[in-house]
C-alpha positions in Angstrom: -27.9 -0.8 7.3 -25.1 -1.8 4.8 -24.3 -5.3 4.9 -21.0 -6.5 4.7 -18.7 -7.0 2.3 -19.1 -11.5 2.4 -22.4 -10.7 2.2 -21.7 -8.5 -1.0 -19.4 -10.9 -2.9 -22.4 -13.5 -2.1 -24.9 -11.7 -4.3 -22.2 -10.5 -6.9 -21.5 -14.7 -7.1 -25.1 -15.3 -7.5 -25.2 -13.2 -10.5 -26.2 -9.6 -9.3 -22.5 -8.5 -11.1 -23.9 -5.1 -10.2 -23.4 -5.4 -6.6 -20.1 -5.6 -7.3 -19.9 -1.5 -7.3 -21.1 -1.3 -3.7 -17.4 -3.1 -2.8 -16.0 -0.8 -5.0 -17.1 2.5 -3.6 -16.1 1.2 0.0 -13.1 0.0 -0.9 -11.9 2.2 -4.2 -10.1 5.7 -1.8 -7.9 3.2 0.5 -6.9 1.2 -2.9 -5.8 4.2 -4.3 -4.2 5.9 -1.5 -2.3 2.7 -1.2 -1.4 2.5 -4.3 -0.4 6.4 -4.7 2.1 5.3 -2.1 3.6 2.6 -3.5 3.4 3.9 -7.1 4.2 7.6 -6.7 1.8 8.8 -9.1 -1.8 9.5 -9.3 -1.6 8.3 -12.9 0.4 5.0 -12.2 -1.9 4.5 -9.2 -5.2 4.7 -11.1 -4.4 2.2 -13.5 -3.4 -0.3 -10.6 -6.5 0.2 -8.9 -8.4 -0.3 -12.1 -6.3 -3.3 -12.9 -7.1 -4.7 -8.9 -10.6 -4.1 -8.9 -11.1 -5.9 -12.5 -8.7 -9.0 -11.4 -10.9 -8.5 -8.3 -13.8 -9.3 -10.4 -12.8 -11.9 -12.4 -11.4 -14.1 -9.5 -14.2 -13.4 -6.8 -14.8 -16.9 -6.8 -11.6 -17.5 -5.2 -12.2 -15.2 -2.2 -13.0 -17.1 1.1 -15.4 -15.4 3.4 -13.0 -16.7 6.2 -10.6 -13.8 5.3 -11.3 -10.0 5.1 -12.6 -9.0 1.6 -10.2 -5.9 2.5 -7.5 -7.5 3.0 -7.8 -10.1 0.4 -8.4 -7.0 -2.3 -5.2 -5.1 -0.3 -3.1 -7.6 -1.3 -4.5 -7.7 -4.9 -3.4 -4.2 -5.5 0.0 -4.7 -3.7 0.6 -7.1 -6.5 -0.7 -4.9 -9.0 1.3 -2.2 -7.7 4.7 -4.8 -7.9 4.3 -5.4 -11.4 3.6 -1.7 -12.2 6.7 -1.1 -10.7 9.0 -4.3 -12.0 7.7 -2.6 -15.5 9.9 0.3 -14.7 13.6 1.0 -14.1 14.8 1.5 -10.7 15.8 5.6 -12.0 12.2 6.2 -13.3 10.3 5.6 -9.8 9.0 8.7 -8.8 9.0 9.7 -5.7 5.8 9.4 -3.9 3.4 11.9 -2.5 3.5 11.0 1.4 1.7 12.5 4.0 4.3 14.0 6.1 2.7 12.7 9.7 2.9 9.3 8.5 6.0 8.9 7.3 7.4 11.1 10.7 5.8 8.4 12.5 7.3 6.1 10.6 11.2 7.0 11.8 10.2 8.6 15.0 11.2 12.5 16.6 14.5 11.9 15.1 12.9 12.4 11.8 10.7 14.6 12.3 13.5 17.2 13.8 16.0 16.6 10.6 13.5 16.3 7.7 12.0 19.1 5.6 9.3 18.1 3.3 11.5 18.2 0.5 14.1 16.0 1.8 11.6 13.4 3.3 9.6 12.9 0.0 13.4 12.7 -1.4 14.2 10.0 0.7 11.2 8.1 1.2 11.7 7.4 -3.0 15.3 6.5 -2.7 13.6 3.3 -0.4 13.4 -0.1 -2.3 10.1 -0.5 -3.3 10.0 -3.5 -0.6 10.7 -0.9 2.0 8.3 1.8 0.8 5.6 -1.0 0.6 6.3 -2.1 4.3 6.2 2.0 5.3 3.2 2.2 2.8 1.1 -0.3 4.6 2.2 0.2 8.4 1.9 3.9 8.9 0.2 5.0 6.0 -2.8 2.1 6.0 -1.9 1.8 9.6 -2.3 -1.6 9.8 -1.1 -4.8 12.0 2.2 -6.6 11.5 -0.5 -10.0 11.1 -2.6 -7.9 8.2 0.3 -6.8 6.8 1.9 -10.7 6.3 -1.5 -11.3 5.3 -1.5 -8.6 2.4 1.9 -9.6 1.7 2.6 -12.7 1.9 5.6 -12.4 3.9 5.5 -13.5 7.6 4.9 -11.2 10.6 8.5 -11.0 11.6 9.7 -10.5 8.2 7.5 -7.8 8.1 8.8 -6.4 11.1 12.3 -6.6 10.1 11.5 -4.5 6.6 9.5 -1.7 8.9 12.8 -1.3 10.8 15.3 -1.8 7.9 12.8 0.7 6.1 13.0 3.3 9.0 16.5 2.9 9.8 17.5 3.7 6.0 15.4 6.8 6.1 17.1 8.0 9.2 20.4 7.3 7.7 19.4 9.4 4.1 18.2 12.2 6.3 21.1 12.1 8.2 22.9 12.0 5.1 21.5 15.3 3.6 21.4 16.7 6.5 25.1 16.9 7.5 25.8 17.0 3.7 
């Protein structure tokens, strides 16, 4: 039987630092899949996850076993991820790798009847990087409007509004291209 993650961060506190691998391996293929989405780039998302995982480390202290260790590390590399990104120029985003039920899920059977993979992975890296985050982490990471304000910072409803600002916006590019 695994313990949990509190449990984990308990014995990583009390000095067995290599514990801190078993939170790691659990948690390392969401990080990264989140961060893929929000970074475009296996590359780009790599280094965020490293960068998460070691600020993860150093400030493990600060983690309160009230919250989710998941979601307190989610919203670690969201931040990494936002600083990745503010390093760039808008232009130089690349477009990210979605998975196509996901993002169809996302804007609904509209969507899913005018995109083409092409178009869709076009369109979904046209979004503000506020958008693709709020896509990113409710259909991709599939999680709650509450987790998501958690990870964010942002409250539910604002949360709610980005999802549907996010989805509407991606209608109206696919719209866009197609009629174009």
């Amino acid at each position: 039987m695994t313990p949990p993650d509190s449990a984990v961060v308990r014995r990583v506190l009390a000095g067995d630092t290599d514990a801190f691998a078993i939170l790691v391996e659990r948690h390392h293929a969401r990080c990264l899949r989140l961060a893929a989405h929000l970074l475009g780039a296996r590359d780009d998302a790599d280094d965020a996850v490293q960068e998460a995982f070691l600020r993860a480390y150093r400030h493990l202290a600060r983690y309160e076993e009230r919250e989710r260790f998941a979601g307190w590390l989610l919203r670690i590399v969201v931040n990494e991820c936002r600083t990745a990104l503010g390093r760039r120029r808008r232009d130089e985003v690349r477009r990210p790798e979605w998975e196509r039920e996901a993002a169809f899920a996302a804007c609904g059977d509209e969507a899913e009847r005018l995109a083409q993979g092409e178009e869709l992975s076009r369109a979904l890296g046209r979004l503000c990087a506020e958008q693709r985050e709020a896509i990113a982490l409710r259909f991709g990471e599939e999680l709650s409007y509450d987790e998501m304000a958690a990870v964010t910072g942002a409250g539910v409803s604002a949360m709610k509004m980005r999802v549907r600002r996010a989805c509407a916006r991606l209608r109206a590019l696919l719209t866009e291209v197609h009629h174009a």
